[in-house]
N, C-alpha and C positions, 0 to 999 in steps of 0.2 A: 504494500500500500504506500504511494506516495506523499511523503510527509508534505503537508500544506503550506506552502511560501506566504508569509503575510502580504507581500507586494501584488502577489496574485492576486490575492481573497479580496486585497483592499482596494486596487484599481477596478474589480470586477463589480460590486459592491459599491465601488464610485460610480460607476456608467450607468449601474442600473438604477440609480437617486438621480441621475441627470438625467436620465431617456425618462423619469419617473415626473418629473419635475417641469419637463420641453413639454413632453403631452397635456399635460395640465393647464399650462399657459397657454399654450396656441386653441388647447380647446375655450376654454372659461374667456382669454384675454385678445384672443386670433390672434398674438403677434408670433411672424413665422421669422422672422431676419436675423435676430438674435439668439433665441431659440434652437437655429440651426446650427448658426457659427457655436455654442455652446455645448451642442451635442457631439457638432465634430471633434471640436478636442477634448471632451470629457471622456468622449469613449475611445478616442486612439490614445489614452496614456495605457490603457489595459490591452490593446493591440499591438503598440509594441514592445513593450514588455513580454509577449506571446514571441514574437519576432525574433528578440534578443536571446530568449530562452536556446533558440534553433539555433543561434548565430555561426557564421563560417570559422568565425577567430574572435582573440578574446578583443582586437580594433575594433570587430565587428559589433561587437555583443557591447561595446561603450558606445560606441555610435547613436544604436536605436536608443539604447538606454538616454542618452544625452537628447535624443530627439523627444521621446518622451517625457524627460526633461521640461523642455521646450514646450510643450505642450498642455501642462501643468499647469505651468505660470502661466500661458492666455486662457486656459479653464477662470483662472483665479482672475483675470482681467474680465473675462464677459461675467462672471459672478458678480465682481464691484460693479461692471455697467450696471446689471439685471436691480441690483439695488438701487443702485443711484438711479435708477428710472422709475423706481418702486413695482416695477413687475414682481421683484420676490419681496419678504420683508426683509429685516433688519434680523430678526432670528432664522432664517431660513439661510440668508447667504454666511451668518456668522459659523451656523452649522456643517455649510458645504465650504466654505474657506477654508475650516479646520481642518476636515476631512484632506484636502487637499493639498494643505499644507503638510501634515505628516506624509503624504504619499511623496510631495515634490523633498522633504527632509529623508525620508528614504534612499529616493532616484540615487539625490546626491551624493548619501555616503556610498551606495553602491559603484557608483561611477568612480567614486575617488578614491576607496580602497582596491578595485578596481585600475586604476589607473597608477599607482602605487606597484603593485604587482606587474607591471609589464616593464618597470627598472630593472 
C-alpha cells in the first residue's frame, strides 16, 4: 500500500475547494472570467505535482515542481482578487489562502532541498 504524500492529499483537496467554490459563483453570481483563470491554477498545482512524481531526472522533477510553484502564488492572486471584488468573503478567501499557502510553503522546501541534493 502506498504511503500517502501530504503534497498529494493536499493539492488534490485544494482543487476540489476550488472547482467547489468556481461552481458556486458562476452559478448563484454568473461570473465566469475569474472563476476560470482560478480554476486553472488551483487545479494545475495538483497536476503537476502528478507530472513531477513521473519526472525524467531529478532537473526535471524541480522544474514542474517550480512551475507548480508558480502557480500557487497566482491561485493566491485570483483569491485576493475574488475578495477584493467581494465574490468570496473575507473568511472564505482567508481559508483558501491558508490552505495555499502551506501547499506553496511545501513546493518550496521541496524544490530547495531538492535543489540542494543535485550539489
Amino acid at each position: 500500500m502506498e504511503t500517502p504524500n501530504p503534497l498529494k492529499t493536499k493539492s488534490f483537496s485544494f482543487a476540489i475547494r476550488i472547482i467547489q467554490l468556481c461552481n458556486e459563483i458562476q452559478t448563484t453570481q454568473k461570473e465566469f472570467i475569474l472563476t476560470n483563470q482560478l480554476t486553472r491554477s488551483g487545479t494545475s498545482i495538483g497536476a503537476l505535482f502528478r507530472e513531477a512524481e513521473h519526472a525524467e531526472s531529478k532537473r526535471d522533477f524541480i522544474h514542474k515542481l517550480s512551475i507548480a510553484q508558480k502557480e500557487c502564488n497566482e491561485t493566491l492572486y485570483w483569491l485576493e482578487l475574488m475578495e477584493g471584488t467581494a465574490f468570496i468573503s473575507q473568511n472564505q478567501a482567508i481559508e483558501l489562502k491558508n490552505e495555499g499557502i502551506e501547499i506553496l510553503k511545501i513546493l518550496t522546501r521541496i524544490i530547495l532541498s531538492s535543489k540542494a541534493s543535485l550539489k
